[in-house]
PyMOL CGO cylinders between C-alpha atoms (Angstrom):
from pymol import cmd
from pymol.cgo import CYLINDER

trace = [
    CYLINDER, 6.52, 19.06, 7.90, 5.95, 15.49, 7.03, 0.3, 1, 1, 1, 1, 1, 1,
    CYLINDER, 5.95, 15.49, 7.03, 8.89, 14.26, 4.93, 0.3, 1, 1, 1, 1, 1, 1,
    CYLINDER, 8.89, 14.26, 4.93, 7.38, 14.26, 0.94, 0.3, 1, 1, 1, 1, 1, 1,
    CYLINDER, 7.38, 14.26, 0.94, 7.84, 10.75, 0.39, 0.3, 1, 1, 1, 1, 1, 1,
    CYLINDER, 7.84, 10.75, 0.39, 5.65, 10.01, 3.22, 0.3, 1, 1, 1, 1, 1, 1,
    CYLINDER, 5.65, 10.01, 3.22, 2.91, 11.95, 2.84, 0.3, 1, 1, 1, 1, 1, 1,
    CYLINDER, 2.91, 11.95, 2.84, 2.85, 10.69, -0.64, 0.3, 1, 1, 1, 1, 1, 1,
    CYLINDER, 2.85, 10.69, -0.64, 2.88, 7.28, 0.61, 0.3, 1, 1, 1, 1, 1, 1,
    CYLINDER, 2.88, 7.28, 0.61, 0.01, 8.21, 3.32, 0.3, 1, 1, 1, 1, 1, 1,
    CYLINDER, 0.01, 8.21, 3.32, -1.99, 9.70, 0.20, 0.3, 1, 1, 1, 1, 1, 1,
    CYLINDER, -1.99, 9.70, 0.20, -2.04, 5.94, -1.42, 0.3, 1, 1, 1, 1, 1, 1,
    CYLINDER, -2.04, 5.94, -1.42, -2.88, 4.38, 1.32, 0.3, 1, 1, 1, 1, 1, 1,
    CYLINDER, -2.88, 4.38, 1.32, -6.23, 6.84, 1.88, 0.3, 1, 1, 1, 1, 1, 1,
    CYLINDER, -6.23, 6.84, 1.88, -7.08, 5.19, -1.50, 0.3, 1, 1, 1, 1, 1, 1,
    CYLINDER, -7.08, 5.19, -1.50, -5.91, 1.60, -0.75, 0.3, 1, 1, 1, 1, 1, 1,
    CYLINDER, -5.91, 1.60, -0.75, -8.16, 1.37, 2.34, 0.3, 1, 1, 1, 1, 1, 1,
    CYLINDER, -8.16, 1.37, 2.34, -11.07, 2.55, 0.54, 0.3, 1, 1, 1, 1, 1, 1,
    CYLINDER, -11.07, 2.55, 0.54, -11.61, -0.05, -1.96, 0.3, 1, 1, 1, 1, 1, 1,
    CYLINDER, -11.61, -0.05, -1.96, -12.19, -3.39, -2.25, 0.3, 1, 1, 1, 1, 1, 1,
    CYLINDER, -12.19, -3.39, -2.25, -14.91, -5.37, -0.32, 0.3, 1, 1, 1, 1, 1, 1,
    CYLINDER, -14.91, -5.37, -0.32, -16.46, -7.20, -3.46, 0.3, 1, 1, 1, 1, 1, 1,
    CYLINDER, -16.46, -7.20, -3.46, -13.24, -7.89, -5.47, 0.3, 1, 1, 1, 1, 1, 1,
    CYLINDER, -13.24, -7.89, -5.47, -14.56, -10.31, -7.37, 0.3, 1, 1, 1, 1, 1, 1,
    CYLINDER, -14.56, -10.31, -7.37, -16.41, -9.46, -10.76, 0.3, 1, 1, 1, 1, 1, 1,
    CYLINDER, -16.41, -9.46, -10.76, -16.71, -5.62, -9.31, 0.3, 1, 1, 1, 1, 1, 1,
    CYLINDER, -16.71, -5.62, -9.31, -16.07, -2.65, -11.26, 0.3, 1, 1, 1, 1, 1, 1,
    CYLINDER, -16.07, -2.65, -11.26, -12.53, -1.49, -10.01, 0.3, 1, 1, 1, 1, 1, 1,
    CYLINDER, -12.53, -1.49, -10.01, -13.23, 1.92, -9.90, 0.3, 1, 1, 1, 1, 1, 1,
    CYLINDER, -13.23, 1.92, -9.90, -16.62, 1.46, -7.89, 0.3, 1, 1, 1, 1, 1, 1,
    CYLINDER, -16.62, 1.46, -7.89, -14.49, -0.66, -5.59, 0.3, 1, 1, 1, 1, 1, 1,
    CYLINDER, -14.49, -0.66, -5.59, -11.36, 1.43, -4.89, 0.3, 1, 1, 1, 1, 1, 1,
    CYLINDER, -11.36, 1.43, -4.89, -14.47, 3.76, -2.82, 0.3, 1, 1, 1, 1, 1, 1,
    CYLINDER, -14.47, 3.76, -2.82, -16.70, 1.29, -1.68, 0.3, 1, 1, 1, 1, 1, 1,
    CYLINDER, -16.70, 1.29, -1.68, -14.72, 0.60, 2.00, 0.3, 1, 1, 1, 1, 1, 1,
    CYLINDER, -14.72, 0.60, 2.00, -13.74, 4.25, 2.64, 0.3, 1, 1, 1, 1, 1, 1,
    CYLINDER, -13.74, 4.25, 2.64, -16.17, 4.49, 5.06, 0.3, 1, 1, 1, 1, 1, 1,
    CYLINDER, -16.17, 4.49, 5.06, -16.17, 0.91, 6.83, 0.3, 1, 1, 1, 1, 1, 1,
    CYLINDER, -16.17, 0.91, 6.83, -12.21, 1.67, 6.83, 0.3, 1, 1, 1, 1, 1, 1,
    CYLINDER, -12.21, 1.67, 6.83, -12.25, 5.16, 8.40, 0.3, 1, 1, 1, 1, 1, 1,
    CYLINDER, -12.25, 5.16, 8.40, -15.22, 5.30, 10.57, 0.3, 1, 1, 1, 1, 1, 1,
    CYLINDER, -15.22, 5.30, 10.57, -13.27, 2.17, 12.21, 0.3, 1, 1, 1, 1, 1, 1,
    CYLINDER, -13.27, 2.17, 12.21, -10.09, 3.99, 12.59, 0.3, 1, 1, 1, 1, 1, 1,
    CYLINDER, -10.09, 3.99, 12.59, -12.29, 6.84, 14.52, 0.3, 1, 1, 1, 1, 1, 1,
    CYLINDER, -12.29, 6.84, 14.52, -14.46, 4.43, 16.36, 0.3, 1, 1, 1, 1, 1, 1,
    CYLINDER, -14.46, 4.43, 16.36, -10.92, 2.83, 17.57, 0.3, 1, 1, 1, 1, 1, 1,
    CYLINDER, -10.92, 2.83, 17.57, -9.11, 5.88, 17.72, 0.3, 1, 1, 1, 1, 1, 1,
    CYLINDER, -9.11, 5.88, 17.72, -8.37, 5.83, 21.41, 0.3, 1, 1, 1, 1, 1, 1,
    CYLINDER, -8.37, 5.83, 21.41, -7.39, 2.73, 21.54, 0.3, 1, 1, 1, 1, 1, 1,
    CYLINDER, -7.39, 2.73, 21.54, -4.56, 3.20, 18.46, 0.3, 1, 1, 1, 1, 1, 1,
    CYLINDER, -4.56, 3.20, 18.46, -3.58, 6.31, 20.90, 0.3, 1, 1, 1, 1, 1, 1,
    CYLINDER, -3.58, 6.31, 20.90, -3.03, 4.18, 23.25, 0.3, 1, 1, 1, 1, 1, 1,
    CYLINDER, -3.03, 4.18, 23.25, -1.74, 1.14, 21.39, 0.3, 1, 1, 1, 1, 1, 1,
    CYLINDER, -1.74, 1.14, 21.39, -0.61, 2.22, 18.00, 0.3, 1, 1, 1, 1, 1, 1,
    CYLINDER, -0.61, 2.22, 18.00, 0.18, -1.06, 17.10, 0.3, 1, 1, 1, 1, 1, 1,
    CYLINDER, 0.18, -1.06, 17.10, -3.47, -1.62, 16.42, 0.3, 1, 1, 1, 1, 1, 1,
    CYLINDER, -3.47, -1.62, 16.42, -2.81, 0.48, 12.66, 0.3, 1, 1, 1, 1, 1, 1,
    CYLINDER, -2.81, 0.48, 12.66, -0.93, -3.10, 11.78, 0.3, 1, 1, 1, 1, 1, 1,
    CYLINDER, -0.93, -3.10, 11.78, -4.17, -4.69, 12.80, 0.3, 1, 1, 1, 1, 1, 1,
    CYLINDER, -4.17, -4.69, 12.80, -6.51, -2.67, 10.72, 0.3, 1, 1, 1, 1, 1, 1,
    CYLINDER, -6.51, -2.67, 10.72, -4.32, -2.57, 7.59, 0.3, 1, 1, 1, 1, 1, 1,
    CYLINDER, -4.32, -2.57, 7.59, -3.84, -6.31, 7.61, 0.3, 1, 1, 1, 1, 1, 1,
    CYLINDER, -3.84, -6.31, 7.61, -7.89, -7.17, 8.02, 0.3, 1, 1, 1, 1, 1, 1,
    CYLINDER, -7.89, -7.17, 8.02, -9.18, -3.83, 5.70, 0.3, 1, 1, 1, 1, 1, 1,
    CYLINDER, -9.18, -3.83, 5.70, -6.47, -3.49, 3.16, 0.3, 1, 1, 1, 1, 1, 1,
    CYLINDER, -6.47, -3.49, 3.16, -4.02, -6.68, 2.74, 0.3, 1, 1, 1, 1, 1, 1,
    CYLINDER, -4.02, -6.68, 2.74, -6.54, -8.93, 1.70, 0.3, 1, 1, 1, 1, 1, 1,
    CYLINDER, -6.54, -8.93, 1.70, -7.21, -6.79, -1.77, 0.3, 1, 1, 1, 1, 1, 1,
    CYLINDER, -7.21, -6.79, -1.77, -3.79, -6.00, -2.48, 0.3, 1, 1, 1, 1, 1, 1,
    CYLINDER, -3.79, -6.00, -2.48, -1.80, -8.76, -4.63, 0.3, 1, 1, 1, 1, 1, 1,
    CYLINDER, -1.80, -8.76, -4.63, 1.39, -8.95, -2.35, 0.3, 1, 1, 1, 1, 1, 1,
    CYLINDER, 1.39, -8.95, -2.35, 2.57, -12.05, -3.74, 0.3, 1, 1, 1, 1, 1, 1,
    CYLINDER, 2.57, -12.05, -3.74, 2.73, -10.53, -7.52, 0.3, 1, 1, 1, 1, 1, 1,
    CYLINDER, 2.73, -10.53, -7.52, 4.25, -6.83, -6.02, 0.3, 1, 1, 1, 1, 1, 1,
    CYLINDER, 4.25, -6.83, -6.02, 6.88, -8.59, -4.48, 0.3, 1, 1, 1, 1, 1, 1,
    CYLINDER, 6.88, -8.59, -4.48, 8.12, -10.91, -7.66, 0.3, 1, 1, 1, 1, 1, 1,
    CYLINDER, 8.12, -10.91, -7.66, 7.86, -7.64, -9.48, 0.3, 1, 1, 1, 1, 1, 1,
    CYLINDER, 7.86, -7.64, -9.48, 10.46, -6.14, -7.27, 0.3, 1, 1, 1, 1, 1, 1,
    CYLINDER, 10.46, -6.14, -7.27, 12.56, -8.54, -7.69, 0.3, 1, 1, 1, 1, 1, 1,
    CYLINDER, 12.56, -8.54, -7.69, 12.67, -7.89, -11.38, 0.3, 1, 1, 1, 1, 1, 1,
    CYLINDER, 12.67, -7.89, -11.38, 15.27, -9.32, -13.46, 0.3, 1, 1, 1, 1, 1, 1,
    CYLINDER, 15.27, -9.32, -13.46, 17.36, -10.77, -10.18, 0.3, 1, 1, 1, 1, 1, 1,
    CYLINDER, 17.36, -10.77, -10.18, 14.43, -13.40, -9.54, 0.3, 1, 1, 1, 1, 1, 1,
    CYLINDER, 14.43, -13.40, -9.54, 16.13, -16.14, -11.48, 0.3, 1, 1, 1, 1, 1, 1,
    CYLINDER, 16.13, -16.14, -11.48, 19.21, -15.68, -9.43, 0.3, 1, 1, 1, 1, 1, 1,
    CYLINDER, 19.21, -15.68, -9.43, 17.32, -15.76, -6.20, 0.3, 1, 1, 1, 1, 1, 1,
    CYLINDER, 17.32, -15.76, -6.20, 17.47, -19.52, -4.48, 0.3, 1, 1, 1, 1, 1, 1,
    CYLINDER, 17.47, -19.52, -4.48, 14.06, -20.96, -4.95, 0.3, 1, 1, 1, 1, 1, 1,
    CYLINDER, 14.06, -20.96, -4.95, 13.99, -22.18, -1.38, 0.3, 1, 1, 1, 1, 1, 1,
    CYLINDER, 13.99, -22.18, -1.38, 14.27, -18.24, -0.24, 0.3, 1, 1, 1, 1, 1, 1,
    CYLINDER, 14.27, -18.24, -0.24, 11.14, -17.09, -2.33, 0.3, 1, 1, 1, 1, 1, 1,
    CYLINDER, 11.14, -17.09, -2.33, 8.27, -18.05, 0.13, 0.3, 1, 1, 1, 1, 1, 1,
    CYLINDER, 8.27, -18.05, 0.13, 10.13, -16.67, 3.13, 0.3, 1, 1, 1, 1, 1, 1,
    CYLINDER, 10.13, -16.67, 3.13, 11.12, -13.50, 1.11, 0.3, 1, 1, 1, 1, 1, 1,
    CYLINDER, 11.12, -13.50, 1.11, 6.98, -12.98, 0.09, 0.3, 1, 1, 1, 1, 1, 1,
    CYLINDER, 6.98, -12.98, 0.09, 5.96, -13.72, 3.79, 0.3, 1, 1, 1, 1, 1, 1,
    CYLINDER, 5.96, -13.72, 3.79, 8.31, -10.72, 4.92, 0.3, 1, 1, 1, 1, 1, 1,
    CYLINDER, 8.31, -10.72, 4.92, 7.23, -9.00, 2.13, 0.3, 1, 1, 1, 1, 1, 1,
    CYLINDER, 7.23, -9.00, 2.13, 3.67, -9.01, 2.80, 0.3, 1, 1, 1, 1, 1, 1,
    CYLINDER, 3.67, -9.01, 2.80, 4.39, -8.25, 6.97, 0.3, 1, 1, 1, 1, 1, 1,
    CYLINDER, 4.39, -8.25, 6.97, 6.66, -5.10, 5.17, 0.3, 1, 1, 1, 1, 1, 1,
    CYLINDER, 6.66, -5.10, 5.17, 3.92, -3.66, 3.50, 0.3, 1, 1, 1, 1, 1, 1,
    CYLINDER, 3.92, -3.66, 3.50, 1.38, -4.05, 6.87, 0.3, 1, 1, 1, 1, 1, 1,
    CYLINDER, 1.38, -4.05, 6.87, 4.17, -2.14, 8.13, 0.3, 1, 1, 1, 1, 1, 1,
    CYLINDER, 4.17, -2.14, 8.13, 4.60, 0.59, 5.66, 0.3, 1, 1, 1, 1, 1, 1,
    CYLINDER, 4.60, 0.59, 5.66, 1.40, 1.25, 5.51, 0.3, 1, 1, 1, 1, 1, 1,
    CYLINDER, 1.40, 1.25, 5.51, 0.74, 1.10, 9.10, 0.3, 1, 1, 1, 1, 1, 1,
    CYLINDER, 0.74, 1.10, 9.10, 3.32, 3.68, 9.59, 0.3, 1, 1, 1, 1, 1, 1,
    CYLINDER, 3.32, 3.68, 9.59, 2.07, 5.65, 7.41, 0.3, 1, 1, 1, 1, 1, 1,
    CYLINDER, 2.07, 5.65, 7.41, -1.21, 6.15, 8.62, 0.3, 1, 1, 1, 1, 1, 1,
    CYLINDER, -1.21, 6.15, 8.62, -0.12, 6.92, 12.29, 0.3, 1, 1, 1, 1, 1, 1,
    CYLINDER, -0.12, 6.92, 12.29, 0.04, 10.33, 9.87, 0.3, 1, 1, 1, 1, 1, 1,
    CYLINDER, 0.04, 10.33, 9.87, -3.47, 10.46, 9.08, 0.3, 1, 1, 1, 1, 1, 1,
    CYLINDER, -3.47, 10.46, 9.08, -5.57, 12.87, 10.08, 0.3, 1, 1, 1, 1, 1, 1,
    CYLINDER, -5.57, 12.87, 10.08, -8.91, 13.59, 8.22, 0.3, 1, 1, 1, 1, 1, 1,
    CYLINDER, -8.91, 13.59, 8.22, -7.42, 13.86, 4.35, 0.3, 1, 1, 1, 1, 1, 1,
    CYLINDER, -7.42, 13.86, 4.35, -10.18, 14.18, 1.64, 0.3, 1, 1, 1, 1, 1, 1,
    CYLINDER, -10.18, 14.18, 1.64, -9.78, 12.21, -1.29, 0.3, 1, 1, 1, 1, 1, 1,
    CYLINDER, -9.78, 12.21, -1.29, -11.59, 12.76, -4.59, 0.3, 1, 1, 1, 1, 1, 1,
    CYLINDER, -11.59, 12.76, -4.59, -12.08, 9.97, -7.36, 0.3, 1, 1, 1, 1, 1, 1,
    CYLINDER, -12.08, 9.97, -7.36, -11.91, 10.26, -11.18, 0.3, 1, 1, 1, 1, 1, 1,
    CYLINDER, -11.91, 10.26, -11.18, -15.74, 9.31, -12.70, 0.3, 1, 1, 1, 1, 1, 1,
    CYLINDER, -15.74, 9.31, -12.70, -16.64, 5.69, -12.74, 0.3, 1, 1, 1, 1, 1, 1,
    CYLINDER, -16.64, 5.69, -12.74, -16.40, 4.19, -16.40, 0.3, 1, 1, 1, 1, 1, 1,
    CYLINDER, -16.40, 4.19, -16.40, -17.04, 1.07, -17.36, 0.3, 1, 1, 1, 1, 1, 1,
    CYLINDER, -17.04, 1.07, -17.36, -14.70, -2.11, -17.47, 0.3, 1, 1, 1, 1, 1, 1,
    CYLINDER, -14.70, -2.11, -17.47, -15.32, -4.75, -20.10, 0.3, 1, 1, 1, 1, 1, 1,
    CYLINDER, -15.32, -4.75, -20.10, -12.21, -6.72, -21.17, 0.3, 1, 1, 1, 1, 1, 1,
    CYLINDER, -12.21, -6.72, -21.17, -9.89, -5.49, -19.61, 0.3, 1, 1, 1, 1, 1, 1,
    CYLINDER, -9.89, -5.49, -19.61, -7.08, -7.54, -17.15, 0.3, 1, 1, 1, 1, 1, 1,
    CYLINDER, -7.08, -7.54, -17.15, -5.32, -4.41, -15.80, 0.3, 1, 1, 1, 1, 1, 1,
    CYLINDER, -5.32, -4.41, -15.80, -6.45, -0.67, -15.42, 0.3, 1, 1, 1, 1, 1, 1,
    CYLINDER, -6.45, -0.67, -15.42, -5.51, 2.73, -13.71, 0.3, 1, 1, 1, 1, 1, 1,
    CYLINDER, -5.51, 2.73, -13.71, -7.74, 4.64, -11.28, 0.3, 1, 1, 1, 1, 1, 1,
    CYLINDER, -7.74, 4.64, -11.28, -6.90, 7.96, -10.58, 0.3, 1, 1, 1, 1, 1, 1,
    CYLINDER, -6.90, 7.96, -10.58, -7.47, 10.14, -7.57, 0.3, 1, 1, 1, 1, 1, 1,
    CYLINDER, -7.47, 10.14, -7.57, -6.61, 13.38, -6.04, 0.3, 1, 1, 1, 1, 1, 1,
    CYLINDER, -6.61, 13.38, -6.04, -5.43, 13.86, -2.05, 0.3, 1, 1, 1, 1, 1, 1,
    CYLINDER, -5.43, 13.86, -2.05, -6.65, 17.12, -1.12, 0.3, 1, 1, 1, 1, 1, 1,
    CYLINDER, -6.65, 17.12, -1.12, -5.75, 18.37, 2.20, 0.3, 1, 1, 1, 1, 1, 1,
    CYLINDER, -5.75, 18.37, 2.20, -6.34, 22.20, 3.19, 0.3, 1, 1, 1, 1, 1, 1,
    CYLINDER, -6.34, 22.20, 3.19, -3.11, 23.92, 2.88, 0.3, 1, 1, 1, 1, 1, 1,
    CYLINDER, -3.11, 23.92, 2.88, -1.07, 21.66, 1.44, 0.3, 1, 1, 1, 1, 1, 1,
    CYLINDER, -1.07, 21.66, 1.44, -1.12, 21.53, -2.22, 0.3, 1, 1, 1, 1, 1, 1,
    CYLINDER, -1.12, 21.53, -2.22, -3.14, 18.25, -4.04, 0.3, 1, 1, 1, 1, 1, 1,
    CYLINDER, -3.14, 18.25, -4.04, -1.78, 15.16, -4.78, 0.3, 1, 1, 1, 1, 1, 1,
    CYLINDER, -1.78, 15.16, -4.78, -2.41, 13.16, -8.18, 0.3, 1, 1, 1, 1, 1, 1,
    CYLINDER, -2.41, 13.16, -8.18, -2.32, 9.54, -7.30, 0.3, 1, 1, 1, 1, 1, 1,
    CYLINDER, -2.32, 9.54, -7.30, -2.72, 6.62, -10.17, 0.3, 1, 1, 1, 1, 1, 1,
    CYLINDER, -2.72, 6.62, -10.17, -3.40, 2.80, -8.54, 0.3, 1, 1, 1, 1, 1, 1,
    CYLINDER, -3.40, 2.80, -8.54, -2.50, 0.45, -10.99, 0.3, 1, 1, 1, 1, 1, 1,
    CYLINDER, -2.50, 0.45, -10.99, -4.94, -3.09, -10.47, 0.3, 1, 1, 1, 1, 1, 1,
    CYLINDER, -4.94, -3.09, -10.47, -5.06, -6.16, -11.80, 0.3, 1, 1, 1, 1, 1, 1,
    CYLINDER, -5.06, -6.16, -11.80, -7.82, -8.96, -12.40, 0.3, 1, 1, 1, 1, 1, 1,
    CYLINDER, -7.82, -8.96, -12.40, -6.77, -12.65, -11.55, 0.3, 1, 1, 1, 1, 1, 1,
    CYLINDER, -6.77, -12.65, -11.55, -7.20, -15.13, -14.63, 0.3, 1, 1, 1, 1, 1, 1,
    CYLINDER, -7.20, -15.13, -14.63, -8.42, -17.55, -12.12, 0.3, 1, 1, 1, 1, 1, 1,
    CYLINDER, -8.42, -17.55, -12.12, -10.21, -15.76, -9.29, 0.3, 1, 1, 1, 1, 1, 1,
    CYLINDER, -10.21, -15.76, -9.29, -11.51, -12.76, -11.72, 0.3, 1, 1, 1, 1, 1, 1,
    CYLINDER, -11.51, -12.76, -11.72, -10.49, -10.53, -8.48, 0.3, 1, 1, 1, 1, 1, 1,
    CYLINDER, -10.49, -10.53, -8.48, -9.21, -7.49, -8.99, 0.3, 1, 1, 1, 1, 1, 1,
    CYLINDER, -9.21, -7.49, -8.99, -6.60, -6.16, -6.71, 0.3, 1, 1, 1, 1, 1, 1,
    CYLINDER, -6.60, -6.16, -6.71, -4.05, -3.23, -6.39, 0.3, 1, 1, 1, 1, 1, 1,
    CYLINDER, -4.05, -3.23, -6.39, -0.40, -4.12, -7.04, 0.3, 1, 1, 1, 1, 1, 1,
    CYLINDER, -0.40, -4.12, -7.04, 1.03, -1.02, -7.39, 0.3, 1, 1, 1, 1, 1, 1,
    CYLINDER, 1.03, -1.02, -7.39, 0.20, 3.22, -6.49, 0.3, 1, 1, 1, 1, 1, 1,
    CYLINDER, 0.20, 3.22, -6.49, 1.96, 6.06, -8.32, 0.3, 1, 1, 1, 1, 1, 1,
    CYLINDER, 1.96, 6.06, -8.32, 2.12, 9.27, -6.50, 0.3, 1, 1, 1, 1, 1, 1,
    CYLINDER, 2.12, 9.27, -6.50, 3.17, 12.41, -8.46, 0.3, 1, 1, 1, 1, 1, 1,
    CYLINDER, 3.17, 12.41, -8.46, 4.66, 10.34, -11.16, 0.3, 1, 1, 1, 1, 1, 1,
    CYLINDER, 4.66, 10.34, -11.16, 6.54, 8.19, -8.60, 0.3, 1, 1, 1, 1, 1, 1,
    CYLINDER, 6.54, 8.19, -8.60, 6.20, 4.17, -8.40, 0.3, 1, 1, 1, 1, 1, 1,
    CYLINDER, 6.20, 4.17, -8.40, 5.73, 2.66, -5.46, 0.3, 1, 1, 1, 1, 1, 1,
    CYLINDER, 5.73, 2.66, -5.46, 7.10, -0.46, -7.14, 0.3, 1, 1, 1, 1, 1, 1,
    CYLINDER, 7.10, -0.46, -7.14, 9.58, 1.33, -9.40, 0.3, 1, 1, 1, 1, 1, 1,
    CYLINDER, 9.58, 1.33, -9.40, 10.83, 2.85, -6.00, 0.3, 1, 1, 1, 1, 1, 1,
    CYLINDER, 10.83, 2.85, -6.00, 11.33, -0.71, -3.99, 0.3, 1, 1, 1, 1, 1, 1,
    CYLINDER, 11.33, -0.71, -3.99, 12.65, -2.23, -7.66, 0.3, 1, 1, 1, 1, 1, 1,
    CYLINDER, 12.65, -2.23, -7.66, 15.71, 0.43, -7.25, 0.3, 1, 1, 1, 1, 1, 1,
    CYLINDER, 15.71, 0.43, -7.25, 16.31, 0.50, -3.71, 0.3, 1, 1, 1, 1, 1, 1,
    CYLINDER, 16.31, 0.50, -3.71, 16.61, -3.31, -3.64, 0.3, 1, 1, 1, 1, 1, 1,
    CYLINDER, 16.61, -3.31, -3.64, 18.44, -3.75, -7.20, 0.3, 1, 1, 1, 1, 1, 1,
    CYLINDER, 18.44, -3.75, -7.20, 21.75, -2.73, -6.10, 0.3, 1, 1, 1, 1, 1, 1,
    CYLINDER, 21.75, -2.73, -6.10, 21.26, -5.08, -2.88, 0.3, 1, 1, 1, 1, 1, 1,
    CYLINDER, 21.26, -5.08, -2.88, 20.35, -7.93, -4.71, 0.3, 1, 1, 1, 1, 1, 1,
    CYLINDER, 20.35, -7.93, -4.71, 23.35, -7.77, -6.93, 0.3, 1, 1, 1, 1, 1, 1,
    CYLINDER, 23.35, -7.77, -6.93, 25.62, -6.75, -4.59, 0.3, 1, 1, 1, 1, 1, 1,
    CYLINDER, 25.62, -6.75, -4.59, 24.29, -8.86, -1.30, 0.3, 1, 1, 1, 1, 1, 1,
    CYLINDER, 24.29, -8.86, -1.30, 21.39, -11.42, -2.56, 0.3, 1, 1, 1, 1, 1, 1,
    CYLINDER, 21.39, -11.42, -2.56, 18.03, -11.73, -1.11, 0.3, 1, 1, 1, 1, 1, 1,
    CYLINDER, 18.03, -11.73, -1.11, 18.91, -12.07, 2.87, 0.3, 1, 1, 1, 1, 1, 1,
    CYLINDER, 18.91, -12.07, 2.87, 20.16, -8.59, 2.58, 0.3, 1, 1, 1, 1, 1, 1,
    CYLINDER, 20.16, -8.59, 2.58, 17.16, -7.44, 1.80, 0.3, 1, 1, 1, 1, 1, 1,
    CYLINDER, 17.16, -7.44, 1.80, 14.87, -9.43, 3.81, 0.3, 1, 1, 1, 1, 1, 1,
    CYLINDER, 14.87, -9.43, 3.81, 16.61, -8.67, 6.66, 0.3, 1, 1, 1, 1, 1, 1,
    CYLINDER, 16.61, -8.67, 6.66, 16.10, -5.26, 5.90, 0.3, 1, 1, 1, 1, 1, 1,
    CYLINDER, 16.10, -5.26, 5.90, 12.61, -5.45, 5.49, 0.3, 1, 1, 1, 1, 1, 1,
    CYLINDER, 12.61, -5.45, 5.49, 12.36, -7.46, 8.70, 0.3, 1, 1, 1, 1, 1, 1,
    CYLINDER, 12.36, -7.46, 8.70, 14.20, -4.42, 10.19, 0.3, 1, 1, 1, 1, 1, 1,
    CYLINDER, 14.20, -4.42, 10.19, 11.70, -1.99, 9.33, 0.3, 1, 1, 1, 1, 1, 1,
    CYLINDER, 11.70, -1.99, 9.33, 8.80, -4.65, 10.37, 0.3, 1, 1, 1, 1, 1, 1,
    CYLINDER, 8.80, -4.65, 10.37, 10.54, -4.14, 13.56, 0.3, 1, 1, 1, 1, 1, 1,
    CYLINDER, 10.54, -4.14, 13.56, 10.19, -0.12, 13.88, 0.3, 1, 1, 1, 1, 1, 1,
    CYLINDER, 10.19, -0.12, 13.88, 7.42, 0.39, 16.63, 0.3, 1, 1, 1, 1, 1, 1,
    CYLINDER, 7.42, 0.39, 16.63, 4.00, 2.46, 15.29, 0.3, 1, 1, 1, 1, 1, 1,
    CYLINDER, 4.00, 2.46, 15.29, 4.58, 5.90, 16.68, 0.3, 1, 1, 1, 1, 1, 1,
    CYLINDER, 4.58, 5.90, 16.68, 1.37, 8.38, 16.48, 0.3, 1, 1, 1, 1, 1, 1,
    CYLINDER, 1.37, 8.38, 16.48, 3.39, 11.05, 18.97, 0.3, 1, 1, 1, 1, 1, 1,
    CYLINDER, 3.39, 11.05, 18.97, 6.30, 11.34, 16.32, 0.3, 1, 1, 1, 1, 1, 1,
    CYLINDER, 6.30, 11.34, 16.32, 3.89, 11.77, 13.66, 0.3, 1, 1, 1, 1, 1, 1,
    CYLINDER, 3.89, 11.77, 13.66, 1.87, 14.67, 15.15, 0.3, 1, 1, 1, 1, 1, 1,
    CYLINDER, 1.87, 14.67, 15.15, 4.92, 16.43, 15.92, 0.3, 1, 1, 1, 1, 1, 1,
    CYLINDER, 4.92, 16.43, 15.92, 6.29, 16.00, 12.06, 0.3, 1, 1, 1, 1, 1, 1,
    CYLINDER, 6.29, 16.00, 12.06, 3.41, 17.01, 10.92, 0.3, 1, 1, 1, 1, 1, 1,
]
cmd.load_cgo(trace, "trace")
């Protein structure tokens, strides 16, 4: 069986790769659906080359889903309270590895795809609002659904929305990193965890390992 936490992770990123083509001045919850099938159908129409090279998932999730997710604010947020301690100098390296961790993570993920359904909450309109919460459902026969929550923000200066955080069964994606990396930060400072994250960056895709885990 695919380990919870990854499954749950593969379940936001169904959602994460279908929205977002028109970012700017679009209803969020019109956009989180409106790439699902640009995204997917290219994942099939490429599928034997990711067999062959799965290192082609980085690829797809840096040009279909990085360029609507808002990186650079996830990763300050994970920092939390330790970002004044962290040396200014470090911060634009730290985002840059950031940003390849998440290609990464979600890359990996999706080597576990294989034909989930998702189904959105209704469309409602968006007037004032800076930040809201979409909510979705990963249903998958025989497994039981997943409730998913995507938590987006709209830029002050772009009016863009973008996704900055996903919350699977109750669980933070950003809440998650926050605590992982708290203890680090105190204990080791920032190149602690960047080399971490540059250690998973380094993990090869692997389709063969997911099949069999699955």
């Amino acid at each position: 069986m695919i380990k919870k936490c990854t499954f749950l992770l593969l379940s936001g990123v169904l959602i994460f790769c279908s929205g977002m083509t028109h970012a700017q001045n679009m209803n969020p919850y019109v956009m989180l659906e409106d790439v699902a099938t640009t995204t997917f159908s290219r994942i099939k129409k490429e599928r034997q080359l990711i067999e062959a090279d799965p290192e082609l998932l980085r690829k797809v999730m840096e040009e279909e889903l990085l360029p609507y997710v808002d990186y650079n604010f996830s990763a300050l947020k994970v920092l939390g309270k330790h970002y004044k301690k962290v040396p200014r100098e470090k911060i634009p390296e730290y985002i840059r590895v950031f940003r390849s961790y998440l290609i990464t993570t979600y890359a990996l993920a999706m080597a576990y795809y294989d034909g989930q359904d998702v189904e959105f909450q209704p469309v409602r309109e968006v007037t004032d609002e800076r930040t809201v919460t979409v909510r979705a459902v990963v249903k998958e026969p025989g497994r039981p659904d997943i409730n998913l929550a995507f938590k987006l923000r709209k830029n002050k200066k772009t009016n863009e929305w973008k996704a900055y955080d996903m919350v699977a069964e109750g669980i933070s994606l950003l809440s998650s990193k926050q605590s992982e990396f708290q203890s680090i930060l105190r204990k080791d400072g920032i190149q602690k965890v960047i080399d971490l994250m540059n250690n998973t960056i380094s993990r090869p895709i692997n389709i063969d390992s997911a099949k069999k885990e699955s």
